[in-house]
Structures are given as structure tokens and as C-alpha cells.
N, C-alpha and C positions, 0 to 999 in steps of 0.2 A: 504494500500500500504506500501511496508517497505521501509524504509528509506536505501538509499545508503551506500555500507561502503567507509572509506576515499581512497581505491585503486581504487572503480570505480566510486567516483567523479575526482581523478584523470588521469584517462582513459579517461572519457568522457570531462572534461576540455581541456585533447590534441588534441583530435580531433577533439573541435572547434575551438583552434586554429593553427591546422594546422602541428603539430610534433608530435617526436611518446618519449614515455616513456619507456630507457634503465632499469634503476634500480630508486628503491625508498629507501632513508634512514630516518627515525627520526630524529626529532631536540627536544629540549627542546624549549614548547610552552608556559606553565601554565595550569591557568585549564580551559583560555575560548579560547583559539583556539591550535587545532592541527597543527604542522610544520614539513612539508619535505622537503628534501633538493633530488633535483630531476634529474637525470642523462638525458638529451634530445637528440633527434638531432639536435636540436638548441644550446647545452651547457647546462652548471648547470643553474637552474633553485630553487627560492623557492616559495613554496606555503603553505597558509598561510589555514584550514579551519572550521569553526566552524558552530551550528547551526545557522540559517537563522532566525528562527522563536524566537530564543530567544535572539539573537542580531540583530537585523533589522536596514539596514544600516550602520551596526559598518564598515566593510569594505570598501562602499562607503568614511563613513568621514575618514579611514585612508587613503584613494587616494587621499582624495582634502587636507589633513594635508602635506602626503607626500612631494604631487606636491609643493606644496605653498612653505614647505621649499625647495626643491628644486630650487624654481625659485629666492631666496634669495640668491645662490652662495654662499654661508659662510662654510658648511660641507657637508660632499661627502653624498648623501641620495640614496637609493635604487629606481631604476626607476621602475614604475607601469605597468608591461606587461597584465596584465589580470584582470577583475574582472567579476562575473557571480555564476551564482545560480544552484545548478544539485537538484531538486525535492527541500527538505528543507537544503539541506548543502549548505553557500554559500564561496565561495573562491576569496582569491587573491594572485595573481601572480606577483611575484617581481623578478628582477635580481636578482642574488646573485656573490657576491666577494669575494675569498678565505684571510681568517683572517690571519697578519703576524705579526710578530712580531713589537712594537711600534717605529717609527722611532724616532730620536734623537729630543731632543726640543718639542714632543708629546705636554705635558700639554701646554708648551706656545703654542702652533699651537692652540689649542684647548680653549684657552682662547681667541685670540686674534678671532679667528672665532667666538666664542660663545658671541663676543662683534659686530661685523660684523653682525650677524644676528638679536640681539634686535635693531639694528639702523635703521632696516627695521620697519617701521611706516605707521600705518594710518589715518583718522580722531579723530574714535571713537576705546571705549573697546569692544573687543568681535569677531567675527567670522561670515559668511556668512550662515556659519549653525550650528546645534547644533552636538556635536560628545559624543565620550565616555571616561571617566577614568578608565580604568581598565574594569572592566563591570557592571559599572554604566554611567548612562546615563550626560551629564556633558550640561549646559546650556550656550550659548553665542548671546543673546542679545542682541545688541549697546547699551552702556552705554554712556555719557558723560565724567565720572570724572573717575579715580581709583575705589576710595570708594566707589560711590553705584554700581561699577562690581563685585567690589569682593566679597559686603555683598550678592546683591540680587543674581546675577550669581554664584556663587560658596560657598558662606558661609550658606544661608537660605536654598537653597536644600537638603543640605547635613543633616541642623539640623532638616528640615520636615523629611528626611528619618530616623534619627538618632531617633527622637521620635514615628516614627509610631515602629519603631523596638523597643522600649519599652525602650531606654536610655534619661531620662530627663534630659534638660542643664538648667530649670530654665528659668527666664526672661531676656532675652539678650539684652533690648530694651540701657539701658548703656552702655554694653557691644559694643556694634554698635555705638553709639555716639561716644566714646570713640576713637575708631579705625577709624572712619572717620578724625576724627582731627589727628592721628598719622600716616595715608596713603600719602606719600608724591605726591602730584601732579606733575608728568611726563606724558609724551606722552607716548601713548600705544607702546607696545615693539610685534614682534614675537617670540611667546614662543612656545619653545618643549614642554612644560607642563605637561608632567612628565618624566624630565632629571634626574632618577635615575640611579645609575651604571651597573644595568641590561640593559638601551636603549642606549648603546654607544657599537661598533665594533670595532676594531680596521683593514681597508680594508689591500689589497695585497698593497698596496703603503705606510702602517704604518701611517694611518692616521685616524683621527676620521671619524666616519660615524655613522647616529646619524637613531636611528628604534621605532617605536613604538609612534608614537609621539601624544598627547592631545592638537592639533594645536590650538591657537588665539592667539587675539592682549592683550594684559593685560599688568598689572604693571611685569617688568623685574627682579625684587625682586625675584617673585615668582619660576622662576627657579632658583635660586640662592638657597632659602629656599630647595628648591626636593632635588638637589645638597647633599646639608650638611644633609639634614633628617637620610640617611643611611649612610652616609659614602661613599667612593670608589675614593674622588676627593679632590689631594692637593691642599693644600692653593696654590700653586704657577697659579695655573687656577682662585681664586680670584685676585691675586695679578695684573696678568697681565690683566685681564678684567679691573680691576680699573683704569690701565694706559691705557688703549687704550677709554674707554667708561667712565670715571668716577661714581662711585655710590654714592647717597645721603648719606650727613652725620647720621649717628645712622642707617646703613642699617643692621647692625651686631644684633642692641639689636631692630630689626623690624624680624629677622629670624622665632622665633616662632608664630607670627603673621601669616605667610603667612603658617608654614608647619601646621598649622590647619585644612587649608582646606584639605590636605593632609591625617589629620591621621583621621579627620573625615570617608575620604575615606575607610580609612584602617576601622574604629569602623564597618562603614556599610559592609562591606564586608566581615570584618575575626572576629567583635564579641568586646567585651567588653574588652579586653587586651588592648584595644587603650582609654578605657573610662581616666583613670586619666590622662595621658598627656593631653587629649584635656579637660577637668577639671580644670586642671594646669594651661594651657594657657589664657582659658576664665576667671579665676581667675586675673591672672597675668595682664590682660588690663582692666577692671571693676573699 
């Protein structure tokens, strides 16, 4: 049977829910899902679609990630219209908000939101389900404490896959001791989880609106570390987080610590350019 192309899982998406499709344009997706930005009679529409079979569920967790920040009231998030599978391509369907120019005070809105939403708390570390980083699969657990979320849930995954792909880190067993004593003990935070400057919008009202999100509860550090990884976000977005939410003292010289799990992501993904920073790092705490 051949597989559908993305105009007629597009067709057939609108007709189960009910509009018809004017015109179809491209968006910039990456390379694990394709994005249009889609003319309705319902209005602009985007939709979101990649293979089924070789992300299983990613969509799912991006709806229940979505929603969840959503129901946090902190940043404006794109509402979930659709989710659904046409043979193996599966899709989702989100509002879409025409981007404007950044209103006045931006970063502080955005700081002080982005301190709003880590204040949302649970019990425990971790997430109701497991979702994805990019297009790796990402583990969320309940944890108790920080430190055994961050090593077992995110840190040991990453260095199982890093060594089946043939990049050896050695015996970490110090290394993990190590960094449990320098994990500051906080309450679990709601994290974007990967708040690089690629998953922030700027909507029609000049305000942040946050896409793409690697939802759970974790140490609130860890966005902060994505944050600064690439660049794209002034100091004045820590500054005022600081005053609204305060962060633990030494959170600044804890930054490489957290973007580990990070660039591990990257080493599994895009290859061995990422090996000596995350060398560097495991170094640097040992």
C-alpha cells in the first residue's frame, strides 16, 4: 500500500473534521515533522505531520505537554484542534496566531511569566507519561528528589544511547555522586524542557507564546541551562525571573551541569561535534 503524501493527509484530516482546505503553504519544521500553515473555512489553521511508525505517540505527548502548559496561564500556548493518524502519517492540528512585532517590556513579560509557570508544582519529578526531545524518546518516571530524576530520567538514557552509538564517557559512577550533592533540593518546577530560541513566537498581541514543548515537572534550573545553551535570550529575562521567583545561590556555575543532558541530546542525534563539550562537562564535576 503506498503511503499518503502530506496534501492528502491533509484533505483527509479536513474532512474528518468537518472544513474544507483553501490553500496550503510551508512552514519551517526540521527534519522530524513537516509544517503547514493552512488556509480553512474555519480560518488559518497549522498542522503539524510526521511518520507514525517512527515517532509513535510523539504527537499524543505534544497534546498532553501543550495542554498542561496551557492550563498553567503563564504564556499564551497554541490550542490543540486535532490529533489523528491517515494510514502511517500521523498529525496535529493546532490554532495558529499571526506573529507581530514584540511589544514593549517583551523580555520582562517573559521572565516574569516564565517564573509564573515553574511555580506550578507537584508532588514528585517527572511526568504522567513519557514524551520526546527532539526525536529521541525522553523518560519521566516519579522521582523523589532532583538528583536521582535527573541522573536516572535524563542523564543514564542519554549515556546508554551515547555508548550503544559507539561514544564512550568512561565510568560515571563519581561523576553521579558528585552531582547529587551539587543538585540543589527544590520542588519540582513545570518545565518547557526544551526552551531554546527556536520554541518561542512572538503572537498578534507581541507576546511570548511558547511551541514545541518536552513537558514535566523537574529541577527549574534546567530551562534556564536550554535558555543560555544557544543563545537568543537577555540577561534581563534572568534578571527579572530572579526577582519574581528567586534562584539558588551558585545556579550560574550549576548551568553546565544541566545543559549536559542537553548536548548529550545533540551527540545522539547530530554525531560526535557535541562529544568534547559533554567530555568537558563530565570532567569538570568528577
Amino acid at each position: 500500500m503506498s503511503v499518503p503524501n502530506d496534501q492528502q493527509v491533509i484533505h483527509a484530516m479536513a474532512n474528518s473534521h468537518g472544513f474544507e482546505v483553501q490553500k496550503i503553504n510551508s512552514l519551517a519544521g526540521g527534519s522530524i515533522n513537516q509544517v503547514y500553515l493552512l488556509n480553512t473555512s474555519e480560518g488559518e489553521r497549522v498542522v503539524k505531520i510526521n511518520s507514525a511508525g517512527k515517532f509513535p505517540g510523539m504527537f499524543a505527548a505534544e497534546k498532553q505537554g501543550l495542554e498542561t502548559l496551557k492550563q498553567a496561564n503563564a504564556f499564551d500556548i497554541p490550542a490543540v484542534l486535532g490529533l489523528g493518524e491517515v494510514e502511517d502519517k500521523a498529525y496535529l492540528l493546532l490554532e495558529h496566531k499571526k506573529e507581530e512585532a514584540q511589544k514593549e517590556h517583551f523580555w520582562k513579560i517573559f521572565g516574569e511569566q516564565l517564573s509564573q509557570l515553574h511555580k506550578k508544582s507537584t508532588d514528585e519529578f517527572g511526568f504522567p507519561e513519557s514524551n520526546y526531545i527532539g526525536s529521541l524518546p525522553q523518560y519521566n518516571e516519579l522521582r523523589k528528589s532532583a538528583a536521582d530524576f535527573y541522573i536516572s530520567q535524563r542523564l543514564e538514557p542519554q549515556v546508554k544511547m551515547a555508548s550503544e552509538r559507539g561514544f564512550s564517557l568512561g565510568d560515571l559512577s563519581g561523576f553521579y555522586r558528585n552531582i547529587s550533592e551539587e543538585i540543589p533540593q527544590e520542588a519540582p518546577a513545570l518545565l518547557h524542557g526544551d526552551l531554546w530560541s527556536g520554541n518561542y513566537i512572538t503572537n498578534e498581541e507581541g507576546l511570548p507564546r511558547l511551541i514545541d514543548p518536552a513537558v514535566c515537572y523537574g529541577p527549574r534550573e534546567m530551562d534556564m541551562a536550554m535558555m543560555k545553551l544557544f543563545g537568543g535570550f537577555p540577561s534581563e529575562v534572568f534578571q527579572v525571573y530572579d526577582e519574581h521567583f528567586p534562584l539558588q545561590q551558585g545556579w550560574e556555575e550549576r548551568i553546565p551541569l544541566w545543559q549536559l543532558y542537553y548536548l548529550l541530546v545533540h551527540l545522539n542525534i547530530f554525531g560526535s561535534s557535541y562529544l568534547p563539550q559533554v567530555k568537558n562537562i563530565i570532567g569538570r564535576f568528577s
